[in-house]
TORPA-4810 file (N, C-alpha, C, O; in nm, 3 decimals):
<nodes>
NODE_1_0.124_2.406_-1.676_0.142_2.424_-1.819_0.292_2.425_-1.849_0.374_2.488_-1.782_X
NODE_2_0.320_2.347_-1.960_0.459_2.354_-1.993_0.532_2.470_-2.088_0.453_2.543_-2.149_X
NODE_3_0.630_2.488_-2.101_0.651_2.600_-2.226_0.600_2.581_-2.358_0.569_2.674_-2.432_X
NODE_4_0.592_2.435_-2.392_0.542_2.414_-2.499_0.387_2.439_-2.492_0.355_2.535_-2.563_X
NODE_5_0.316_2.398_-2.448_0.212_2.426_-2.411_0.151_2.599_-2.389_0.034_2.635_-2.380_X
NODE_6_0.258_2.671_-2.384_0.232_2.809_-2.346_0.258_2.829_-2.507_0.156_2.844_-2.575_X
NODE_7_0.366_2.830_-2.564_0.391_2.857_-2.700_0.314_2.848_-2.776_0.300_2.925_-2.871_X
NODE_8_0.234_2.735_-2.748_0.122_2.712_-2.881_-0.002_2.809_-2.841_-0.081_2.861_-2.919_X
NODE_9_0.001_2.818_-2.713_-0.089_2.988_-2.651_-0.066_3.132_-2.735_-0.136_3.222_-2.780_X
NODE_10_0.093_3.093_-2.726_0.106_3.280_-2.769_0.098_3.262_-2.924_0.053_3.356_-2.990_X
NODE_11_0.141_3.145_-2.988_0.097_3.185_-3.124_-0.007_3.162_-3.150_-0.042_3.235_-3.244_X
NODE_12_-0.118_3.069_-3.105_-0.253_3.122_-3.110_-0.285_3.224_-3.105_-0.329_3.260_-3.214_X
NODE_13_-0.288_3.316_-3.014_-0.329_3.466_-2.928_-0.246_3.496_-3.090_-0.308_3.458_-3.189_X
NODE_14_-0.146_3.544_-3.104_-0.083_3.555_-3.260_-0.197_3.592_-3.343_-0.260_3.697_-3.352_X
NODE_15_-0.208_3.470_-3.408_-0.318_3.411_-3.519_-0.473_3.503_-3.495_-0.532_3.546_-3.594_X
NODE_16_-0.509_3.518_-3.399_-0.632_3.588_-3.325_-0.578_3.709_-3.354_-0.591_3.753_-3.468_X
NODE_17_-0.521_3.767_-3.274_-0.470_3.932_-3.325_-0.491_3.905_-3.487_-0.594_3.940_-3.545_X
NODE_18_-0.389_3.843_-3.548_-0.380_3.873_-3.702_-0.557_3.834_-3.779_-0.607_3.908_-3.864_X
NODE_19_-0.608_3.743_-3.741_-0.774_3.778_-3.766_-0.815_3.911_-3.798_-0.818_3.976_-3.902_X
NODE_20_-0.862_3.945_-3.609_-0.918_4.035_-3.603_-0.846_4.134_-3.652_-0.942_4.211_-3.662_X
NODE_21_-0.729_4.216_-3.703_-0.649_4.298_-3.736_-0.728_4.288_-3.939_-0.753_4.389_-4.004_X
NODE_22_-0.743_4.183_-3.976_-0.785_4.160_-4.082_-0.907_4.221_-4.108_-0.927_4.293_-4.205_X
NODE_23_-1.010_4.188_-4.004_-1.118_4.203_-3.992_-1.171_4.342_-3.948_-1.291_4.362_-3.932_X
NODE_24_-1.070_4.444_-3.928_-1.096_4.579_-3.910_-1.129_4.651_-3.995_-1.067_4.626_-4.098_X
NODE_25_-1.216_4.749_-4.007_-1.260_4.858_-4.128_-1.135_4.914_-4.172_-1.022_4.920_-4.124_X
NODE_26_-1.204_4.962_-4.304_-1.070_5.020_-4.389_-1.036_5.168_-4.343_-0.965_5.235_-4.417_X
NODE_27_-1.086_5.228_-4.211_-1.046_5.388_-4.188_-0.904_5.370_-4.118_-0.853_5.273_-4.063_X
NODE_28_-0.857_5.510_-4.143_-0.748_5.556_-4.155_-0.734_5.506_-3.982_-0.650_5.417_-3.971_X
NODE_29_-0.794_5.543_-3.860_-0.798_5.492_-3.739_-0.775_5.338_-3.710_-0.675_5.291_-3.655_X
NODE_30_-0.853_5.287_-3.744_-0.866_5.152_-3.784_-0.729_5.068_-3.816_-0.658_5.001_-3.742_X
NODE_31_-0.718_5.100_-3.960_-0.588_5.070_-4.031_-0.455_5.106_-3.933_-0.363_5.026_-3.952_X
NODE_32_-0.425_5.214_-3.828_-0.334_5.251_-3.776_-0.334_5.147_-3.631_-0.248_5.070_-3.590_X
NODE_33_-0.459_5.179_-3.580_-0.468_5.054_-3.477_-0.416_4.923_-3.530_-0.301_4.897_-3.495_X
NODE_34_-0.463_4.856_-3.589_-0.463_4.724_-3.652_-0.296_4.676_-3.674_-0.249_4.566_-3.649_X
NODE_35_-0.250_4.755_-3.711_-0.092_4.759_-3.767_-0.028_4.801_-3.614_0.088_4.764_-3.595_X
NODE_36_-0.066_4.843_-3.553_-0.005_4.845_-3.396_-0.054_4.744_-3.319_0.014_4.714_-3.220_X
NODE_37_-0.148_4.690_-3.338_-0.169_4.545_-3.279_-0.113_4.428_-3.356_-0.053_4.344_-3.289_X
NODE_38_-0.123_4.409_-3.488_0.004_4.265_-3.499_0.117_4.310_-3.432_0.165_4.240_-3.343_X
NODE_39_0.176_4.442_-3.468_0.290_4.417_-3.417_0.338_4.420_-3.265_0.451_4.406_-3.218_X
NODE_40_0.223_4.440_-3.207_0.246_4.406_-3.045_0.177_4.269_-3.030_0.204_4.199_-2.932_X
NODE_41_0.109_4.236_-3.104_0.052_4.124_-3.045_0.107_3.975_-3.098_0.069_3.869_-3.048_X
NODE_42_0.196_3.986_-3.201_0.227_3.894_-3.254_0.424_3.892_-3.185_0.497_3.793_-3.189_X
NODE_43_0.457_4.008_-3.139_0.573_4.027_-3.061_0.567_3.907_-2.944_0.679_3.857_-2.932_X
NODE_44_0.451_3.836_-2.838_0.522_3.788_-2.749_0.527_3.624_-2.794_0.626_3.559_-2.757_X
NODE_45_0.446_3.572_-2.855_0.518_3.462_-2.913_0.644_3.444_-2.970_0.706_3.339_-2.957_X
NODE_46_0.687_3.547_-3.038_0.889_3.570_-3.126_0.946_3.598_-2.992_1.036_3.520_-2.960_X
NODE_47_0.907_3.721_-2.876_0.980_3.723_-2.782_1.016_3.578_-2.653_1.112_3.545_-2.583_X
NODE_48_0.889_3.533_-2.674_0.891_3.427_-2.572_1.009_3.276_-2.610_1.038_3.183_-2.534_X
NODE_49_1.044_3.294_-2.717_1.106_3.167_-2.810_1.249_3.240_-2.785_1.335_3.175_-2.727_X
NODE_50_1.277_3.374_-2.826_1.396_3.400_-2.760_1.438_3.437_-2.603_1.552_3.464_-2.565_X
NODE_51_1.333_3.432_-2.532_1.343_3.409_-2.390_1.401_3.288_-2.354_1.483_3.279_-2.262_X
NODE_52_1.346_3.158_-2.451_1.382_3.027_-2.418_1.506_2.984_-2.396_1.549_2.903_-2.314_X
NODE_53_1.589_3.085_-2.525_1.733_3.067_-2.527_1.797_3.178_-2.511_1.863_3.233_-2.599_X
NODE_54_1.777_3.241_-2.340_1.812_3.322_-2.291_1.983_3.313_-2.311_2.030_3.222_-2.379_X
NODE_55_2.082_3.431_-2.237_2.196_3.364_-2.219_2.212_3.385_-2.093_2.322_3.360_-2.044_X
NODE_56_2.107_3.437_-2.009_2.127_3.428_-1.857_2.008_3.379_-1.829_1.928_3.342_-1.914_X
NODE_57_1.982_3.376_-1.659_1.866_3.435_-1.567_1.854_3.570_-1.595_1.734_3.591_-1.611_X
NODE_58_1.911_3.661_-1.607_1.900_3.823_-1.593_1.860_3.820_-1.742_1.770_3.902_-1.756_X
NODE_59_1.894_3.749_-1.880_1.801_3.800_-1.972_1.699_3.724_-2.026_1.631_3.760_-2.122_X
NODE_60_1.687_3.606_-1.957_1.553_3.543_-1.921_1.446_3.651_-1.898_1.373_3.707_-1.980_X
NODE_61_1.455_3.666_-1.768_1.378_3.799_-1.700_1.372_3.905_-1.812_1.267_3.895_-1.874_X
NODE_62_1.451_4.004_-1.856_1.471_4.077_-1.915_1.319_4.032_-2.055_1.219_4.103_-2.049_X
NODE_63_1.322_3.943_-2.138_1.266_3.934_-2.249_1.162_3.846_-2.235_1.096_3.806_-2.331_X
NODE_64_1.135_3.799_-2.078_1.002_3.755_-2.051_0.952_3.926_-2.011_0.870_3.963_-2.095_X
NODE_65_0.975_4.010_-1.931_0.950_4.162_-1.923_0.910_4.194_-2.050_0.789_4.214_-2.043_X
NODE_66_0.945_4.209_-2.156_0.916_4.238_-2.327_0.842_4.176_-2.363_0.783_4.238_-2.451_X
NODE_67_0.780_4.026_-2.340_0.671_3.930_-2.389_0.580_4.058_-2.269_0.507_4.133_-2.333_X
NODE_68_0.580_4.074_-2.174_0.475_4.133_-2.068_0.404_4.257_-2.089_0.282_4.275_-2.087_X
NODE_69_0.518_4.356_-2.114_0.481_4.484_-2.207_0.405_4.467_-2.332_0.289_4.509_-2.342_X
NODE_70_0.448_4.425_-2.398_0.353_4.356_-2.540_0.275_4.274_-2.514_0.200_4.230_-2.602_X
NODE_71_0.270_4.234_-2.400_0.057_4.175_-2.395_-0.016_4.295_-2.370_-0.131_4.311_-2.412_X
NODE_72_0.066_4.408_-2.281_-0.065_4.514_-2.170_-0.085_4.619_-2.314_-0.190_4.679_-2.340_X
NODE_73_0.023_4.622_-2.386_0.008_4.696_-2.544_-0.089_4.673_-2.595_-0.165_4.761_-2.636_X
NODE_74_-0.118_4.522_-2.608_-0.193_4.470_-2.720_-0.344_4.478_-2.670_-0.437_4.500_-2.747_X
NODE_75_-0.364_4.452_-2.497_-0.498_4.473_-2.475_-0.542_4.591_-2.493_-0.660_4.600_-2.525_X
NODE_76_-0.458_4.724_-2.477_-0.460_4.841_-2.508_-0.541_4.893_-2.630_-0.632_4.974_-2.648_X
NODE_77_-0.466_4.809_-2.704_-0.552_4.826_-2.827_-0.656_4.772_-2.873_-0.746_4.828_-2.936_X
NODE_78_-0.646_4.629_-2.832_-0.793_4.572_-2.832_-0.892_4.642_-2.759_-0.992_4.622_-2.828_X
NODE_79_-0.918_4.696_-2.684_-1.010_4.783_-2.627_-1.046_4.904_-2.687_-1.164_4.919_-2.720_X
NODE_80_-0.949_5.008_-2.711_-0.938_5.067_-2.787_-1.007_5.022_-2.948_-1.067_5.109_-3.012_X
NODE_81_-0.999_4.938_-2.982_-1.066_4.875_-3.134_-1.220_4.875_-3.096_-1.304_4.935_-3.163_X
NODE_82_-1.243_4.811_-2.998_-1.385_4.703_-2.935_-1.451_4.830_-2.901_-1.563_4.845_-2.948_X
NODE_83_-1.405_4.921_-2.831_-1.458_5.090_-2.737_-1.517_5.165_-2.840_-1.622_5.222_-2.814_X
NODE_84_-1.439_5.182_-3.021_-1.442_5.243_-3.102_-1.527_5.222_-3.234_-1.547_5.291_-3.334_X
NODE_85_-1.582_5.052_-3.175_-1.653_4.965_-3.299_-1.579_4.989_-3.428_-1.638_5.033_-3.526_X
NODE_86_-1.419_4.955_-3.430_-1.321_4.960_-3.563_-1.344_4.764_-3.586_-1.269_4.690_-3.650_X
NODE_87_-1.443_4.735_-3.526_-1.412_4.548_-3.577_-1.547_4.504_-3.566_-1.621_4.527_-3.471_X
NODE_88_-1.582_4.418_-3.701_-1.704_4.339_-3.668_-1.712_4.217_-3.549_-1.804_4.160_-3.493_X
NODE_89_-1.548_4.210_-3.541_-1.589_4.085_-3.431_-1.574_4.081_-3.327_-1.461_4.083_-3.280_X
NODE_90_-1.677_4.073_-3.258_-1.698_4.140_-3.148_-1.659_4.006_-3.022_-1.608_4.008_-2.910_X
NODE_91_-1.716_3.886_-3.121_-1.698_3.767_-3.040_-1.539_3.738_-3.051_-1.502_3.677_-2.951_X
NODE_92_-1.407_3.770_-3.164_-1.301_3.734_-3.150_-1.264_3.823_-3.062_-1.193_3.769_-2.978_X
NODE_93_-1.280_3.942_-3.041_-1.245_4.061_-2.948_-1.253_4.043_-2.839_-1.170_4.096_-2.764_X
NODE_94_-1.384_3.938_-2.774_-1.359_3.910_-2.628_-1.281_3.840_-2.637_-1.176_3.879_-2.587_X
NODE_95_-1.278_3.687_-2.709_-1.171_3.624_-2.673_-1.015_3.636_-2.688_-0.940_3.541_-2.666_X
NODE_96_-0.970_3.767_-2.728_-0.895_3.789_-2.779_-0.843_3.872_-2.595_-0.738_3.850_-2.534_X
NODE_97_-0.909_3.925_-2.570_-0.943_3.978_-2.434_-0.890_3.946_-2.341_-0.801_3.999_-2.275_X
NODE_98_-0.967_3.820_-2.326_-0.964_3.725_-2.235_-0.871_3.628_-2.218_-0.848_3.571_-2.111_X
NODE_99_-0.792_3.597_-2.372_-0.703_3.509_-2.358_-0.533_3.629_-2.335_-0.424_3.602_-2.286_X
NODE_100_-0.574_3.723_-2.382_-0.454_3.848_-2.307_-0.438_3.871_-2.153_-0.325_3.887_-2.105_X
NODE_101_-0.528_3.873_-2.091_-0.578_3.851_-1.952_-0.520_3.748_-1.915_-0.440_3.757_-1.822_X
NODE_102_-0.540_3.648_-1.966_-0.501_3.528_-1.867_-0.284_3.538_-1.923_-0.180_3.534_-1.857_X
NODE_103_-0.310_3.550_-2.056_-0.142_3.570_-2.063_-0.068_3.659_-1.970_0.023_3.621_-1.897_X
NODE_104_-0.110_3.772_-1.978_-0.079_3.858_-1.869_-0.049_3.791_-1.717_0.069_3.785_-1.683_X
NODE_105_-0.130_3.752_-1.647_-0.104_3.681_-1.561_-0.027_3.553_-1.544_0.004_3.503_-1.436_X
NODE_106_-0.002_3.509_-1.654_0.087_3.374_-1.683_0.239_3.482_-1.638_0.303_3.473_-1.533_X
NODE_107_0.263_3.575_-1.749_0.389_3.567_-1.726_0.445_3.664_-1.605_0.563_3.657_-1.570_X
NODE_108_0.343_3.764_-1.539_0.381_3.842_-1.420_0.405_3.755_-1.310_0.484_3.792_-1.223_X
NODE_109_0.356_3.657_-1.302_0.431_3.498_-1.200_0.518_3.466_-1.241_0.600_3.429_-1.157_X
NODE_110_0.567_3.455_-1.409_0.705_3.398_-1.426_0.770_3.477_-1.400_0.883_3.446_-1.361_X
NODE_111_0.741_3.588_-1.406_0.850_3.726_-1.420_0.895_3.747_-1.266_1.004_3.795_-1.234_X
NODE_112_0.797_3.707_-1.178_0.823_3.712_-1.045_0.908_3.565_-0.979_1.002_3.557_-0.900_X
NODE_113_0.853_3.492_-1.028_0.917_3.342_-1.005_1.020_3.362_-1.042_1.093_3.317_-0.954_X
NODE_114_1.113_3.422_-1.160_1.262_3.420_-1.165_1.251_3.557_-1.132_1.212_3.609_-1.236_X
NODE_115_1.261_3.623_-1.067_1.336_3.750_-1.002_1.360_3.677_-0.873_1.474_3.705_-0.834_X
NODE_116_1.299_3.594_-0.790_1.283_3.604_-0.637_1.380_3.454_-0.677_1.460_3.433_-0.586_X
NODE_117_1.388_3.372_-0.763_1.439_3.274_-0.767_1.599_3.315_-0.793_1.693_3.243_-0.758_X
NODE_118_1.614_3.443_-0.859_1.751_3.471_-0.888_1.798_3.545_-0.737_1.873_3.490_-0.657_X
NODE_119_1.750_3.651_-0.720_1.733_3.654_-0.585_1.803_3.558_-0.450_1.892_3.586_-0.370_X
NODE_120_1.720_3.441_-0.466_1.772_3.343_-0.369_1.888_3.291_-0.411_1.920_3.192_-0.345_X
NODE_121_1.978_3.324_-0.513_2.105_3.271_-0.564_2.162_3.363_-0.527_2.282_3.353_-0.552_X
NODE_122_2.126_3.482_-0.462_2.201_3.636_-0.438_2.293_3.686_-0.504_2.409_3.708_-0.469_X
NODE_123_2.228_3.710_-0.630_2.278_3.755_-0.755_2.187_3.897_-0.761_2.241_3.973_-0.841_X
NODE_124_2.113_3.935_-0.725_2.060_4.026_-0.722_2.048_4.127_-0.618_1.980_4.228_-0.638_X
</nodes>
């Protein structure tokens, strides 16, 4: 997969959060979740674009780490939503899930691929 190809991932995954965030009941729980999931979940697509134009390797790493934290956030809460029945959609919720899951694992390889790659420049 290319970056471009990943990008149009995370702002998908984006667009999905902001759905289902839509699609949550109007309680005070609800409403507080919901508003903590755009803003974690719509964070690693903006973070990943300024990853692109890092000004190092070290803050490459650094703000692919911040796209990483703000996926394990966002499943956090998706579960938390799905556990609590705060969303009718139950079917965007898995996939919402599932496509966090697989992001997650996208970038804990990148995140590892440039540490061990900076590493071998013995900069680290």
């Amino acid at each position: 997969m290319n970056r471009f190809e990943l990008e149009e991932r995370l702002i998908n995954f984006a667009v999905l959060i902001v759905e289902i965030a839509n699609e949550t009941s109007d309680t005070k729980p609800a409403q507080h979740l919901a508003g903590q999931m755009i803003r974690s979940g719509t964070s690693p697509a903006l973070n990943n674009g300024e990853a692109q134009a890092g000004e190092s390797k070290r803050d490459f790493i650094h703000k692919i780490g911040i796209v990483l934290k703000e996926l394990r956030e966002t499943l956090v809460c998706l579960k938390i939503i799905q556990r609590s029945n705060l969303s009718p959609s139950l079917e965007k919720i898995q996939r919402a899930l599932t496509e966090n899951d697989e992001l997650i694992s996208i970038f804990v390889k990148s995140v590892e691929t440039a540490q061990r790659n900076l590493r071998g420049k013995g900069k680290v």
